[in-house]
ROSE-4610 file (N, C-alpha, C; in Angstrom, 1 decimal, always signed):
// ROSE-4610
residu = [X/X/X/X/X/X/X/X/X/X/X/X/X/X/X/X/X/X/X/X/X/X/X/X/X/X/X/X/X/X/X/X/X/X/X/X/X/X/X/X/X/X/X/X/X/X/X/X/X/X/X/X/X/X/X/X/X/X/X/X/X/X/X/X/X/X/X/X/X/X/X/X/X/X/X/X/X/X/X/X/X/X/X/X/X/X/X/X/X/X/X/X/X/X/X/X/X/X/X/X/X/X/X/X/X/X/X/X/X/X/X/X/X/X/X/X/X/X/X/X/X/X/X/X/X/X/X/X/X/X/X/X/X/X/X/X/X/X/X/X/X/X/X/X/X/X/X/X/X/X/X/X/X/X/X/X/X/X/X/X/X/X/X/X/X/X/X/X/X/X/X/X/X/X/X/X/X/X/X/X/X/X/X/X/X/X/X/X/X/X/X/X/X/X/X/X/X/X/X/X/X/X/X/X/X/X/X/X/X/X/X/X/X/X/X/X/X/X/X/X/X/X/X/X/X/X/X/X/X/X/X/X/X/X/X/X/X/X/X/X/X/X/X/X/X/X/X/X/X/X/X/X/X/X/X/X/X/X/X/X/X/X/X/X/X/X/X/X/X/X/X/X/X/X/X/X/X/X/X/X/X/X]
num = [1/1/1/2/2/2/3/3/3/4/4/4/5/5/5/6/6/6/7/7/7/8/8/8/9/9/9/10/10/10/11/11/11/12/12/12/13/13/13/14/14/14/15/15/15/16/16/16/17/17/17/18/18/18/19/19/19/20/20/20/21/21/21/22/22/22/23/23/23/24/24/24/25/25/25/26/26/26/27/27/27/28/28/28/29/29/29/30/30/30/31/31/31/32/32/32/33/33/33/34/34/34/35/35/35/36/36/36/37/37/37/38/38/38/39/39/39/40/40/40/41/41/41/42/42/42/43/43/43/44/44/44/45/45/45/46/46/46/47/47/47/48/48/48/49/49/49/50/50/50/51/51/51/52/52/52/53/53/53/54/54/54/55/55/55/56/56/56/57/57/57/58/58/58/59/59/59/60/60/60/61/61/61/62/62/62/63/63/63/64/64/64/65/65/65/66/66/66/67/67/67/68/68/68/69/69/69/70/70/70/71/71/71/72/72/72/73/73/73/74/74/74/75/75/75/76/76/76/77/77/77/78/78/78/79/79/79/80/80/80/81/81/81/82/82/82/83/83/83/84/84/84/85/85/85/86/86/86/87/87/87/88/88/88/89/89/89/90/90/90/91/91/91/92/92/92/93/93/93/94/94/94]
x = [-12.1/-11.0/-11.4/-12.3/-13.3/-13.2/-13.8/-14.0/-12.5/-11.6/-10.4/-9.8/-10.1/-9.8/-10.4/-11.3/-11.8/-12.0/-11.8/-11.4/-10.9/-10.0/-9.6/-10.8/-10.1/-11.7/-11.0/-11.7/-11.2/-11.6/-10.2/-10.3/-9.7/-10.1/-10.1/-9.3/-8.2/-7.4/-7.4/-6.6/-6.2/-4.9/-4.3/-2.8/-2.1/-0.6/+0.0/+0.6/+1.0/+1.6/+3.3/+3.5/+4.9/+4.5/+3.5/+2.8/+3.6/+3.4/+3.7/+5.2/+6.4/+7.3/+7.8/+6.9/+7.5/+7.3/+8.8/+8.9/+10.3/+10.1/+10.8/+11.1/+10.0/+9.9/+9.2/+9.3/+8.5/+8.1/+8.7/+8.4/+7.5/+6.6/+5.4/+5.0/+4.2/+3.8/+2.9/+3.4/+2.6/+2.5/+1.1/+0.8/+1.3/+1.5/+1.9/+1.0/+1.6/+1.5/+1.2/+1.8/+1.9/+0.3/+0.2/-0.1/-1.1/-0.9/-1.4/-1.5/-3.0/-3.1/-4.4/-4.7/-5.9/-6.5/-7.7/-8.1/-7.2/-7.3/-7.1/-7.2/-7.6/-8.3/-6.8/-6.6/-6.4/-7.0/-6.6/-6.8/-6.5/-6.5/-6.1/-6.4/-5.3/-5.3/-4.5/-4.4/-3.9/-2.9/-2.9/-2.8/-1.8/-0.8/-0.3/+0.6/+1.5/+2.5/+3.8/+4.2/+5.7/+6.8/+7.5/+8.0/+9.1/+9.4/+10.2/+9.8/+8.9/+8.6/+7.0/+6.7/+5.2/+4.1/+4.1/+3.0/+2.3/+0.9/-0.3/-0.1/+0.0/-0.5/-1.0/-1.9/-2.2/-1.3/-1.6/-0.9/-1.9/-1.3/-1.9/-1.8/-2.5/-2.3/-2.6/-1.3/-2.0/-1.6/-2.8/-3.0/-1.4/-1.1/+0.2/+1.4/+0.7/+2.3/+2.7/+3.6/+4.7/+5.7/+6.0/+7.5/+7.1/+5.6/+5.4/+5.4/+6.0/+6.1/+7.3/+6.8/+7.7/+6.4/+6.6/+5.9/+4.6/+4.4/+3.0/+2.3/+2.9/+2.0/+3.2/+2.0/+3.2/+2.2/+3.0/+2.0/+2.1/+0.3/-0.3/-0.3/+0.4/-0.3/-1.4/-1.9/-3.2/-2.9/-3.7/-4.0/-5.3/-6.2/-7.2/-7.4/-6.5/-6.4/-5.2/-4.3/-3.2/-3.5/-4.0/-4.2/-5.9/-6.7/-8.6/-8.6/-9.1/-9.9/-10.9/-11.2/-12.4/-13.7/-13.2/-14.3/-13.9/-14.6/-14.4/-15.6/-15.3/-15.7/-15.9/-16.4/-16.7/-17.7/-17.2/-18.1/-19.0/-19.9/-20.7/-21.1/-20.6/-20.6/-21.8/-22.5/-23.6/-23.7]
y = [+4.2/+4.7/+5.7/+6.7/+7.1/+6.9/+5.5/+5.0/+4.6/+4.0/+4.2/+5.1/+6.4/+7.6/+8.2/+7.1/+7.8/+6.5/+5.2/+4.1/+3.0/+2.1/+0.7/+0.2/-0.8/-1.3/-3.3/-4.3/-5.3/-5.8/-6.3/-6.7/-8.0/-9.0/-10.5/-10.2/-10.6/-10.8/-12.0/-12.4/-13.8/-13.5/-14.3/-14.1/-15.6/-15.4/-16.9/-17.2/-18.8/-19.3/-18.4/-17.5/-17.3/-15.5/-15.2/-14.2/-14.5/-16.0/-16.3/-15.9/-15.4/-15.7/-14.4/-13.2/-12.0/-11.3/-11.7/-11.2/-10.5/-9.2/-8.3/-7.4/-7.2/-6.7/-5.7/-4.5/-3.1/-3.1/-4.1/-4.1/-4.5/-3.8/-4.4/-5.4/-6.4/-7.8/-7.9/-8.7/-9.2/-10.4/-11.1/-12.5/-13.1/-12.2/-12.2/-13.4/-14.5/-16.0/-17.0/-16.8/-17.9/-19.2/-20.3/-21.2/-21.3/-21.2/-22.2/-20.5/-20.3/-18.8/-19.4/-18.2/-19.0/-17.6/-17.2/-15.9/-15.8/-14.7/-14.4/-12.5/-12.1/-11.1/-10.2/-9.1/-8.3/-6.5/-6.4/-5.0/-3.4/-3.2/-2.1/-0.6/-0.1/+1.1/+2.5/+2.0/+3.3/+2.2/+3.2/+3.7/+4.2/+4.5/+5.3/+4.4/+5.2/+5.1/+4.9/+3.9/+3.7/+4.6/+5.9/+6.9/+6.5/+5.3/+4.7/+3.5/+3.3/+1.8/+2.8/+3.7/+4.1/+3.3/+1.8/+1.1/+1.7/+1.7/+2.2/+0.5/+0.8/-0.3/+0.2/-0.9/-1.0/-0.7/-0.5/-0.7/-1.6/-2.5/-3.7/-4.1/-4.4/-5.3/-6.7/-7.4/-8.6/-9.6/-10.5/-11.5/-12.5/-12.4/-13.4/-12.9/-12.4/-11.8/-10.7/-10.2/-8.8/-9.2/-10.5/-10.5/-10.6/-10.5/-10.3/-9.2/-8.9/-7.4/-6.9/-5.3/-4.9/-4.8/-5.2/-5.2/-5.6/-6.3/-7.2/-6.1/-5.1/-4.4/-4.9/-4.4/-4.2/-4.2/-4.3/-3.0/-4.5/-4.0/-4.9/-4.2/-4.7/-4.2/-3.8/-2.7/-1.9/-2.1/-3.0/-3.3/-4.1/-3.5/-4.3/-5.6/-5.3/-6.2/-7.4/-7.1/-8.1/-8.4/-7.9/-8.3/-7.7/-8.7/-7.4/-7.6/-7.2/-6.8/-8.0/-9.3/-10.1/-9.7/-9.1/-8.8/-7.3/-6.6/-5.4/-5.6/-5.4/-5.1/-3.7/-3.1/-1.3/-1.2/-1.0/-1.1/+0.3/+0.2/+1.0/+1.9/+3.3/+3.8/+4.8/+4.5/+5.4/+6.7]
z = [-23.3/-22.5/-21.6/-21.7/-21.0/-19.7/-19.4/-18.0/-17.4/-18.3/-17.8/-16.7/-17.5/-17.0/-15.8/-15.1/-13.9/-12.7/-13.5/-12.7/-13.6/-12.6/-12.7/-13.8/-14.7/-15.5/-15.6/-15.4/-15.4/-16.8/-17.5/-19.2/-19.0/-20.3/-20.2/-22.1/-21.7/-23.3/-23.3/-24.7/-25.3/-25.1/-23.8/-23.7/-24.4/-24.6/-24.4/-23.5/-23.3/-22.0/-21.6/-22.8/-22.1/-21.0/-21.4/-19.8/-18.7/-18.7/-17.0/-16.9/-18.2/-18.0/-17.9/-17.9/-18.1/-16.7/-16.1/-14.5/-15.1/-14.1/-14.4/-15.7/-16.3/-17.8/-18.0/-18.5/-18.5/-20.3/-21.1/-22.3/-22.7/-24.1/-24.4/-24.3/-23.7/-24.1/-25.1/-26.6/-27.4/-27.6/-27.5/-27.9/-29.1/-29.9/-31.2/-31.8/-32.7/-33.2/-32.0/-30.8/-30.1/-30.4/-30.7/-30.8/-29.3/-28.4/-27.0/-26.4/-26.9/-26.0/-24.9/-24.0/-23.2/-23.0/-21.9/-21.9/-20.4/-20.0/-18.6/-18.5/-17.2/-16.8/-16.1/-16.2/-15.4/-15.2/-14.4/-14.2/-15.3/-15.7/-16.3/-15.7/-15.6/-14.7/-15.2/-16.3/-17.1/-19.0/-19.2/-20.8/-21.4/-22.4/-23.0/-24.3/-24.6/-26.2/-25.8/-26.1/-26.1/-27.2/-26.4/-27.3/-28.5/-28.2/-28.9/-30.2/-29.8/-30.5/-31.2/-30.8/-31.3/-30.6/-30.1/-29.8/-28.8/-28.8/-27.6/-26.6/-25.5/-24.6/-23.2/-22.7/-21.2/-20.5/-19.1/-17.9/-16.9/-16.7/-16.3/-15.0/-14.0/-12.8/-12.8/-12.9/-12.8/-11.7/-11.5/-10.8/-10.3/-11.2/-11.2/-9.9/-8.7/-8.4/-8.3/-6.9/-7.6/-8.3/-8.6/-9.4/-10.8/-11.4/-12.7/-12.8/-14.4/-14.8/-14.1/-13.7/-12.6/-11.0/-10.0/-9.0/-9.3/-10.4/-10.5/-11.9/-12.2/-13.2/-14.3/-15.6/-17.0/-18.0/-19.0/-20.0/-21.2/-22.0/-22.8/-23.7/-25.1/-26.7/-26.5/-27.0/-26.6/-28.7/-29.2/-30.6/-31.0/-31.3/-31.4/-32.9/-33.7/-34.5/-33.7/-32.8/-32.8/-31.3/-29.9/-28.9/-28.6/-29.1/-28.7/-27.4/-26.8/-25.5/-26.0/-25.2/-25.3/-24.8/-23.1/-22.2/-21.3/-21.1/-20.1/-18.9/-17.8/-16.5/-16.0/-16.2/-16.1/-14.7/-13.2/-12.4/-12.3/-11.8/-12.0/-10.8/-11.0/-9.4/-9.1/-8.4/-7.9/-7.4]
């Protein structure tokens, strides 16, 4: 989280197909059980705790659009047992 904190880092989760369905939603997305997950990459650009629910998640940019999420971002279960991080992209600045 480190590198978070000083740039954009691009992360590849195991989402499921109902992602595509979370337009207009500021609520946690969790893959939970879903059956038919695939990988896919977004941006991550910040971090924090949901004051209510306790859960740590991402703040995400993703590929899909401004009408996903709210204006194209929205926030990922930050849970390494229930959503891992598969891949991180940490560019490397000179």
């Amino acid at each position: 989280m480190d590198h978070l904190a000083r740039q954009p880092v691009v992360m590849c989760f195991s989402v499921g197909t109902n992602i595509q369905k979370w337009i207009g939603n500021w609520s946690i997305y969790n893959p939970g059980d879903e059956q038919n997950r695939t990988g896919h990459c977004m941006v991550a650009v910040g971090y924090g705790r949901d004051l209510e629910t306790s859960e740590d998640y991402w703040i995400c940019l993703n590929s899909m659009g401004i009408e996903w999420g709210i204006n194209g971002y929205g926030r990922l279960l930050r849970c390494v047992y229930r959503n891992p991080i598969q891949n991180a992209i940490i560019p490397f600045v000179y």
